[in-house]
C-alpha positions as CSV (number, residue, x, y, z in Angstrom):
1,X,52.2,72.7,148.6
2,X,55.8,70.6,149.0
3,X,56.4,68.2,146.7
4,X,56.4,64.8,147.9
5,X,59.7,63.4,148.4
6,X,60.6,59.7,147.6
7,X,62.8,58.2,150.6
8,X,66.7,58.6,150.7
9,X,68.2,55.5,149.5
10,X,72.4,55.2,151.8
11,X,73.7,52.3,152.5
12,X,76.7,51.3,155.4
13,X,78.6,48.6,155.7
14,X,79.2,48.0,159.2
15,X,81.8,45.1,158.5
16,X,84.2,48.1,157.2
17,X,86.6,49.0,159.3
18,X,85.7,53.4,158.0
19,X,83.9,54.8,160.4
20,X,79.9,54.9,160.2
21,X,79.8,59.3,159.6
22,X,83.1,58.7,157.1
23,X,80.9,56.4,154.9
24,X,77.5,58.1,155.1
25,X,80.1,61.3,153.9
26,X,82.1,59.8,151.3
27,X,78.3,58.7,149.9
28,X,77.2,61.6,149.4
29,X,80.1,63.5,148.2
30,X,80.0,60.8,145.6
31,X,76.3,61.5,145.0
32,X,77.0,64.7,144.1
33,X,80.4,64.0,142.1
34,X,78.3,61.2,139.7
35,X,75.2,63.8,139.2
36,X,72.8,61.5,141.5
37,X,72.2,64.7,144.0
38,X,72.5,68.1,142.4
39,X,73.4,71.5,142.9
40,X,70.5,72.8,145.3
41,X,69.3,69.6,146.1
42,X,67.8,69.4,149.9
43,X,69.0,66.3,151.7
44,X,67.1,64.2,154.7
45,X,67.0,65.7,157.8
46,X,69.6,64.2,160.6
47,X,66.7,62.3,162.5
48,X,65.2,61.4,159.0
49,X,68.6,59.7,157.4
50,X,69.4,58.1,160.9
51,X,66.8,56.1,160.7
52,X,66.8,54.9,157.3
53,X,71.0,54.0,157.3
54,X,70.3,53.1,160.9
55,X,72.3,55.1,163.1
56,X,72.1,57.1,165.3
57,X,71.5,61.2,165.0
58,X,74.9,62.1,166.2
59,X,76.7,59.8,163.4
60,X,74.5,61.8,160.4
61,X,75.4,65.0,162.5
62,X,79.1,64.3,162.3
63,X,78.7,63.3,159.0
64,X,76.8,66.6,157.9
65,X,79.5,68.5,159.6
66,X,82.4,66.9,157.7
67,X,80.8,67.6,154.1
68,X,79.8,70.6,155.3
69,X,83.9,71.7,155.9
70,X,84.9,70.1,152.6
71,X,82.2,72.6,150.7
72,X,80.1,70.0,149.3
73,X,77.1,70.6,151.6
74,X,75.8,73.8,153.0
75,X,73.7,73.9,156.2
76,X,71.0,76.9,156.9
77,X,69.2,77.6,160.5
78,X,65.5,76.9,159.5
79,X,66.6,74.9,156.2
80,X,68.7,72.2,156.7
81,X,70.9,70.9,154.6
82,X,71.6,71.0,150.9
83,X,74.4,70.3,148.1
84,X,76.4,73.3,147.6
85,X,76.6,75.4,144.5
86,X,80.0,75.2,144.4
87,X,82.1,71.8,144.2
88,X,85.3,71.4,146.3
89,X,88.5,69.7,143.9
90,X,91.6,67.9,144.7
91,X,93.5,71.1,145.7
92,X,90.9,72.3,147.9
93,X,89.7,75.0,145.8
94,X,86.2,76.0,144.7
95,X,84.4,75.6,141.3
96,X,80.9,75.2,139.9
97,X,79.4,72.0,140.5
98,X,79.4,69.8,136.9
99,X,76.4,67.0,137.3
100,X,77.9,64.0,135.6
101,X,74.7,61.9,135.4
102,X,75.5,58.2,134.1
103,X,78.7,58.0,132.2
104,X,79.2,56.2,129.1
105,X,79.3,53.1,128.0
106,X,82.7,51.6,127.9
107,X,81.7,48.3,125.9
108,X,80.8,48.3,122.6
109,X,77.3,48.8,121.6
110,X,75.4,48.4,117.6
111,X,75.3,51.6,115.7
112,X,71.0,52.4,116.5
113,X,68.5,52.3,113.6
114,X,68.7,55.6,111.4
115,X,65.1,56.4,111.2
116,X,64.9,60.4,110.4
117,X,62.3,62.0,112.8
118,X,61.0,65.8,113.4
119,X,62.9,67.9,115.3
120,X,61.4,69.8,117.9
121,X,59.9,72.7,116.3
122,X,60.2,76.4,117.1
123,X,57.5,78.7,117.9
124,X,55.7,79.5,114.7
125,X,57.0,76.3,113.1
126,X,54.5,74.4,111.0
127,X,54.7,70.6,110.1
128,X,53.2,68.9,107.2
129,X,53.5,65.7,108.8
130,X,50.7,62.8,108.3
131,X,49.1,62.9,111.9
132,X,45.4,63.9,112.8
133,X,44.7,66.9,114.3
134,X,44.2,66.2,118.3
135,X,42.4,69.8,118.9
136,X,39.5,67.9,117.2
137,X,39.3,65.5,119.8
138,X,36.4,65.5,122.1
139,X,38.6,64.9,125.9
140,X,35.3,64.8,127.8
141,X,34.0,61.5,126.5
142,X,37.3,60.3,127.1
143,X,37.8,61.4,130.8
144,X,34.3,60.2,131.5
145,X,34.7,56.7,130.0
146,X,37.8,56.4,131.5
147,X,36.3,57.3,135.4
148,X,33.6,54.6,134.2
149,X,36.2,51.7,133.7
150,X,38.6,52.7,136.4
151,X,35.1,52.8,138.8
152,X,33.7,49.6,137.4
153,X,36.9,47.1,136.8
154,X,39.9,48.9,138.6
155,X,40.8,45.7,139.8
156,X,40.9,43.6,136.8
157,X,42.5,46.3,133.9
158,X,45.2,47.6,136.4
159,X,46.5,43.8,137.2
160,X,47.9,41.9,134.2
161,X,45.2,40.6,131.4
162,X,45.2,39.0,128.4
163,X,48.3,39.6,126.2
164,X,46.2,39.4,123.0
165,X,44.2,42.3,124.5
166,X,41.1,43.4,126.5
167,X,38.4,41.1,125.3
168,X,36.1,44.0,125.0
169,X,37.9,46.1,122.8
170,X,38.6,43.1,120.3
171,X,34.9,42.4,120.1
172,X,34.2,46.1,119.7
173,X,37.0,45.7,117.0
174,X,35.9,42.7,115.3
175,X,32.5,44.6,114.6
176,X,34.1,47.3,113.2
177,X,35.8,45.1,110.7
178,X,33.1,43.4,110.0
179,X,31.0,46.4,109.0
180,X,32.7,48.7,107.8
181,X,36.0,46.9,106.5
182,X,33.9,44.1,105.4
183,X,36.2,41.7,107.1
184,X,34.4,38.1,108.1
185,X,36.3,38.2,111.7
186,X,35.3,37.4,115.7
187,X,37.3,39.0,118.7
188,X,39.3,35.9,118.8
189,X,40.7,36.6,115.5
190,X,42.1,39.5,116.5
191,X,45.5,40.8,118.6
192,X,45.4,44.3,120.3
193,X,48.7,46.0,120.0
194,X,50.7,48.8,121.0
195,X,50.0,50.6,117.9
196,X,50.8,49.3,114.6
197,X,54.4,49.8,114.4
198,X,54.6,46.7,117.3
199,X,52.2,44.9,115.4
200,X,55.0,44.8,112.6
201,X,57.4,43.9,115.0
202,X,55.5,41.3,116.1
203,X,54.5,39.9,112.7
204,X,58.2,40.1,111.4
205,X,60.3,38.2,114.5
206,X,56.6,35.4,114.7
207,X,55.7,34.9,111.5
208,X,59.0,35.7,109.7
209,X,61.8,35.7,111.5
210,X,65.5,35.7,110.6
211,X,66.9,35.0,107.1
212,X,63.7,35.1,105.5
213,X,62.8,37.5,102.8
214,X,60.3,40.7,102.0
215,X,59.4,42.5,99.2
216,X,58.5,46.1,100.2
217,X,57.5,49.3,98.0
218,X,60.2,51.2,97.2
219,X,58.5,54.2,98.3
220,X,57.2,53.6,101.3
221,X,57.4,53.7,105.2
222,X,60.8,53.2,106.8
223,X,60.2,52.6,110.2
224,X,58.3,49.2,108.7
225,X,61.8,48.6,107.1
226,X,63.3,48.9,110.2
227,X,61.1,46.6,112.3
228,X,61.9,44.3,109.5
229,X,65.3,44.8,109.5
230,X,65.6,44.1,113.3
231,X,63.6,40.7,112.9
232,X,66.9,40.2,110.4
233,X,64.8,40.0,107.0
234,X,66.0,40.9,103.6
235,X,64.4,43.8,102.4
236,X,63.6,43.6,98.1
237,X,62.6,46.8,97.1
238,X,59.5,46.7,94.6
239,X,58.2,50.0,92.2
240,X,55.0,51.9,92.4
241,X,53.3,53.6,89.9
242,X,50.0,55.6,89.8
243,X,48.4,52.0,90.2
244,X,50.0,51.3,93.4
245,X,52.7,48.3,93.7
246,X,53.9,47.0,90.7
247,X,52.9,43.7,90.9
248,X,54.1,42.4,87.7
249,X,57.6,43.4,89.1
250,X,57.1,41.5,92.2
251,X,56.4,37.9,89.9
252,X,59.9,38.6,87.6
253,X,61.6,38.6,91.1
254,X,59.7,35.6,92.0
255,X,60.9,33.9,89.5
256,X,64.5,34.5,90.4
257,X,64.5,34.6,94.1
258,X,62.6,33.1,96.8
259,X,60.3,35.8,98.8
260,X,58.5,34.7,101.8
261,X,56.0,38.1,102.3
262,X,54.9,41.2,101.0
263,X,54.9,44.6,103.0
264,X,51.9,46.7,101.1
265,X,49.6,50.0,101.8
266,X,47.0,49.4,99.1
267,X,44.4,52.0,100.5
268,X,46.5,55.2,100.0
269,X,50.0,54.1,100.2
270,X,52.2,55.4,101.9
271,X,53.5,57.9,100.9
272,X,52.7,58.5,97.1
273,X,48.9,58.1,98.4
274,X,47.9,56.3,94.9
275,X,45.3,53.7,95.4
276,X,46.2,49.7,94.5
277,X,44.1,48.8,91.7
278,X,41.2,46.3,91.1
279,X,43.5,44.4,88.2
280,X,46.5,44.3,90.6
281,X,44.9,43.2,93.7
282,X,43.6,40.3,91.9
283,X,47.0,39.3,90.5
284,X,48.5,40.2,94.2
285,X,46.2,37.6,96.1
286,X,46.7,35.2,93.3
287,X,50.0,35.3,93.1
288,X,50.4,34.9,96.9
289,X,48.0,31.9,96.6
290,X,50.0,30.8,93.9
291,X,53.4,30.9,95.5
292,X,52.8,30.4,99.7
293,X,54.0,34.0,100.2
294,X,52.7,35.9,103.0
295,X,51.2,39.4,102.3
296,X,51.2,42.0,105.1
297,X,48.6,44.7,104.4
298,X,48.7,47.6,106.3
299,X,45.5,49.9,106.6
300,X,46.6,52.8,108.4
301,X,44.3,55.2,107.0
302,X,41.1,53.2,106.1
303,X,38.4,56.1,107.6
304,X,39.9,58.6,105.6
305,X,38.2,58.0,101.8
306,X,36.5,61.1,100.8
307,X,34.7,60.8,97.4
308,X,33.9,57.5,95.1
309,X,33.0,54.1,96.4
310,X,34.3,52.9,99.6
311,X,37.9,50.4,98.6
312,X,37.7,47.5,100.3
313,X,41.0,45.8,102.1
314,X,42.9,42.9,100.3
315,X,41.7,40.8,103.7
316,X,38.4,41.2,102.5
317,X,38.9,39.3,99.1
318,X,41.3,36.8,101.1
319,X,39.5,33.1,100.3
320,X,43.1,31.3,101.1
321,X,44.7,32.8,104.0
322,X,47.6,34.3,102.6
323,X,47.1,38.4,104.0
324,X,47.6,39.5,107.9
325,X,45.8,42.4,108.0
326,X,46.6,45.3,110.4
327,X,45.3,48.7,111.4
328,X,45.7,51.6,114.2
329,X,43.7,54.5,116.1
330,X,46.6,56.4,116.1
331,X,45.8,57.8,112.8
332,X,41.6,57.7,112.9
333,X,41.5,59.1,116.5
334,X,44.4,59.8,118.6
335,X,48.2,58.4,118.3
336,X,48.9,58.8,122.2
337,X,46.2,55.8,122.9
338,X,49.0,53.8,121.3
339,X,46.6,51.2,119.9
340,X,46.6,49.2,116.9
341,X,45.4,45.2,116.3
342,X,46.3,42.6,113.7
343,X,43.8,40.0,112.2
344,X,45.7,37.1,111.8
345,X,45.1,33.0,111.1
346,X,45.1,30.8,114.5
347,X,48.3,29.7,113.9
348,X,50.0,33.4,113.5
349,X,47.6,34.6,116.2
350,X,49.2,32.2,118.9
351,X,53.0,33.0,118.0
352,X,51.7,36.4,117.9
353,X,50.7,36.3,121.3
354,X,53.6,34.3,122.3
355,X,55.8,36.8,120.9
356,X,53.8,39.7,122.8
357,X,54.1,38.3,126.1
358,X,58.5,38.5,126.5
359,X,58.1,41.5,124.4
360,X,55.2,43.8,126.5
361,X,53.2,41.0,128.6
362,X,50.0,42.9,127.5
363,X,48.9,46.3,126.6
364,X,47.1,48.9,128.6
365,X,44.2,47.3,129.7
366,X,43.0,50.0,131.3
367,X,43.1,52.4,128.0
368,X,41.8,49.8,125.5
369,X,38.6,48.9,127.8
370,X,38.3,52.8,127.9
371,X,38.3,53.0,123.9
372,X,36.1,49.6,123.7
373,X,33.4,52.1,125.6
374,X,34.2,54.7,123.2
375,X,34.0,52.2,120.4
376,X,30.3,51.0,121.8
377,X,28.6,54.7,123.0
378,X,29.5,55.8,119.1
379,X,32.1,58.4,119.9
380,X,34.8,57.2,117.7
381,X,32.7,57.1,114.8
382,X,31.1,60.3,115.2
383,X,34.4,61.5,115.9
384,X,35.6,60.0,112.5
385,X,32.6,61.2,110.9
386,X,33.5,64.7,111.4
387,X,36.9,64.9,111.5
388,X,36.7,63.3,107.7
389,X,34.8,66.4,107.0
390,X,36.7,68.8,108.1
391,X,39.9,66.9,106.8
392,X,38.1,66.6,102.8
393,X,37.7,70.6,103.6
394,X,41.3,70.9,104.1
395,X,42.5,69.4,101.7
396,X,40.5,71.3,98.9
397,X,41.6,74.3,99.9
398,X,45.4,73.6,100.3
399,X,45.3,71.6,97.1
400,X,43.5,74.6,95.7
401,X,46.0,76.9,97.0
402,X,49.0,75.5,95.7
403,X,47.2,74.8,92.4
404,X,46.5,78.3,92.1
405,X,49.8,79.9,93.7
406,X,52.5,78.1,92.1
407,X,51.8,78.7,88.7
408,X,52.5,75.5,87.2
409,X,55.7,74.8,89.1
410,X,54.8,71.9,91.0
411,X,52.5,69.5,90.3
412,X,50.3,66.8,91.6
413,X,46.7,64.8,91.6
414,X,44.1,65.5,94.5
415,X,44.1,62.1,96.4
416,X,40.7,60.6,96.6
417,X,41.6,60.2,100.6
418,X,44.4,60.5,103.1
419,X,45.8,63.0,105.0
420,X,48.7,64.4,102.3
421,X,49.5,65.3,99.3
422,X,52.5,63.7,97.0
423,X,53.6,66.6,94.9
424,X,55.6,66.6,92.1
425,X,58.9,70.0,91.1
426,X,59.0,70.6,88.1
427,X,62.1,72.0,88.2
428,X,64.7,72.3,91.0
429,X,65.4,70.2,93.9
430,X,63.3,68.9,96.8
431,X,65.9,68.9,98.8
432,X,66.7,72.7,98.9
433,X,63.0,73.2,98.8
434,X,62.5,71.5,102.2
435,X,65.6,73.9,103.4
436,X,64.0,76.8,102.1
437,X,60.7,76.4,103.3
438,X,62.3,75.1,107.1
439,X,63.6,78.3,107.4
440,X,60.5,80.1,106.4
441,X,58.8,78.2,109.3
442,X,57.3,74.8,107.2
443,X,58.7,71.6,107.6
444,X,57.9,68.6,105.6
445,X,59.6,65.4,104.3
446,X,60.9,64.8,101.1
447,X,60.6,61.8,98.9
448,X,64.5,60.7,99.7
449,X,63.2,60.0,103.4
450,X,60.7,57.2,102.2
451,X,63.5,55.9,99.5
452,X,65.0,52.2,100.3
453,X,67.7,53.5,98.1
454,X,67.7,56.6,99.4
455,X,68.6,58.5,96.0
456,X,66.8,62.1,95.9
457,X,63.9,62.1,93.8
458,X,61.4,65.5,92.8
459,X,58.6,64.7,95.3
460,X,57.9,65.8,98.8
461,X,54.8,64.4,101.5
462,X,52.9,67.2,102.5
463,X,50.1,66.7,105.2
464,X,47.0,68.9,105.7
465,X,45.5,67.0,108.2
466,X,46.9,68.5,111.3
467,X,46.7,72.0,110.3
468,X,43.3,74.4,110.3
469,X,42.5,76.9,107.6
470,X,44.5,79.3,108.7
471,X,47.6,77.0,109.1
472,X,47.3,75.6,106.1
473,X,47.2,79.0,104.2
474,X,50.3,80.2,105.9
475,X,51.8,76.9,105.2
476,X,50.9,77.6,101.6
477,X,52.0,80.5,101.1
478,X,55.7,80.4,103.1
479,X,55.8,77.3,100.7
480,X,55.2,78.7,97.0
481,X,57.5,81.1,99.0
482,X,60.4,78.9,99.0
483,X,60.0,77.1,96.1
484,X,63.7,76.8,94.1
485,X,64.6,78.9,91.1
């Protein structure tokens, strides 16, 4: 079946004095020259490109003919016309045809943010990253509730909506808050994003903004840094410890400094996967009564808690106002949806959605009304309810095989949830580990990549979730493997 084409975009000028086939010829010579029409390329036929540069077929003819002598076009009997293989230069020889594509910049452009990501893997390659495992994922629900909105509400999700997000989806939202986050919110408390890393975006440039000041953990997740960073925030780098952020830190540099929010992943935090504690979130919401500050709690993880009793959210203890609290699906369910919300105060919620609107307009109505049906039939809680058991089963047995294969040479505690382990060298360097094992065929991130200061440190992330039995025994193994002397 031939692909469909798109139609051929020529101009002419008809107030230059060139003739009409010498213009349509120089414009596709320098087509070809900047990369626009390629090597192989098929162009319009005569009749076809007549009409749309509006001449007539013995112009595009002429036209045709002259590329065709200078070698930049070849014309076949029963296959018109196409860009040659071969490019004609200035002395009228031959050479392979170089696609150019869009030069570069000549005026000066910001250095980007360095945020380290995974390369593209080879065959065989397995990632310890922190994502969910997408082969768990039910597609036929998905497809089905998808046909359902697109039959039902075409109209209204494929025009533009509401920029704080389908109303369905933050009702279906607000209930799941409110039952099993324990969270006293309504839809209307509630902005949908694209994910949670524009949800920080948003939060920093509306209810921050530039010159103002954040305490982050000092182990923690750098592409929040870098949304901060972008909104122009200073970033003040606060310890954790096996009970989570060191909150009597944070008050000494209170008492010196001026700090206008808190960045903080209290479930399992990111990455050390420790747990904040009872004592310390009381001082933490106290202390940000106390002092005005703003605390940004980020639940990324909240389905994932596998043994104990369930930890409640610092929102849900929050009597003064003083905590945004955000979450995704991109974690629980499936990161392509690209859908996370905030809960926010009035206020914040209306320069949120001011904020939204120049930044994205709205989100994908069509996709969130799709996972509000999801969210209603019960098929992204079932879905969390067994991924979460097959997760706890993976993580037992690759905590149990590293326990038992390394011998004592690296060491770490079984987190009570999440989807990774924070182990500990006991001798040698994680760097050279993660080198090792990459060429064995693992890849995982060491504790330098979640480092404000970036100083190397004897701790490495390594996810489970994404990987099956099997996987994750391989994984093990090439691991202990690689381990430095």
């Amino acid at each position: 079946m031939p692909r469909p084409r798109w139609e051929f975009a020529l101009s002419v000028d008809r107030a230059d004095r060139r003739p009409l086939f010498l213009q349509i010829a120089n414009g596709i010579a320098n087509g070809i020259t900047r990369g626009r029409l390629k090597p192989g390329d098929p162009l319009p036929g005569t009749r076809e490109l007549a009409r749309l540069a509006s001449v007539s077929r013995v112009t595009v003819l002429t036209a045709y003919e002259e590329l065709a002598a200078q070698g930049w076009i070849v014309v076949e009997r029963g296959r018109g016309a196409r860009v040659s293989a071969v490019m004609p230069d200035a002395s009228g020889s031959s050479r392979p045809a170089i696609v150019r594509g869009i030069p570069s910049a000549i005026y000066s452009v910001p250095d980007p943010p360095a945020i380290e990501r995974w390369p593209d893997p080879r065959p065989g390659m397995l990632l310890l990253n922190s994502w969910p495992d997408t082969r768990l994922i039910r597609t036929e629900p998905l497809a089905q509730a998808f046909r359902q909105v697109l039959r039902k509400s075409a109209r209204r999700v494929l025009a533009y909506g509401d920029p704080a997000g389908h109303p369905g989806l933050r009702s279906a939202v607000a209930n799941m808050l409110a039952t099993a986050r324990g969270l006293p919110v309504r839809g209307d408390d509630i902005v949908i994003t694209r994910g949670s890393q524009m949800a920080l975006t948003l939060i920093a440039r509306s209810a921050l903004g530039p010159g103002k000041t954040i305490a982050v953990e000092a182990l923690g997740y750098p592409h929040a840094w870098e949304s901060f960073r972008q909104a122009g925030l200073q970033l003040v780098p606060i310890p954790v410890d096996e009970e989570g952020l060191h909150v009597a830190t944070l008050e000494q540099r209170l008492a010196r400094q001026r700090i206008d929010a808190v960045y903080v992943t209290p479930h399992h935090q990111f990455p050390t996967t420790v747990t904040l504690s009872t004592a310390r979130r009381a001082r933490l919401l106290d202390l940000a009564r106390r002092r005005r500050m703003l605390i940004i709690e980020d639940d990324y993880d909240d389905a994932f808690h596998y043994e104990g009793p369930a930890v409640m959210p610092l929102a849900s203890l929050d009597a003064a106002g003083v905590v945004l609290y955000l979450g995704t699906f991109s974690k629980v369910f499936a990161p392509g949806l690209r859908i996370g919300f905030v809960v926010a105060p009035s206020d914040v919620r209306r320069r949120l959605i001011a904020h939204r609107q120049f930044l994205d307009i709205h989100g994908d109505l069509a996709i969130e009304q799709m996972l509000a049906v999801l969210l209603a039939d019960g098929e992204v809680q079932r879905h969390i309810r067994r991924v979460k058991r097959i997760y706890r089963t993976r993580r037992d047995l690759f905590a149990d095989l590293l326990a038992r294969q390394s011998r004592g040479r690296i060491d770490f505690t079984t987190p009570s949830g999440g989807v990774a382990l924070w182990v500990r060298l006991v001798s040698g360097s994680a760097e050279r580990w993660a080198e090792q094992s990459a060429a064995r065929g693992v890849r995982f991130f060491t504790a330098r990549t979640f480092a404000l200061d970036q100083r190397p440190r004897p701790y490495a992330r390594l996810g489970f979730a994404s990987l099956n039995e099997e996987e994750l025994r391989t994984a093990a193994h090439r691991l202990i493997a690689s381990l430095p002397e």
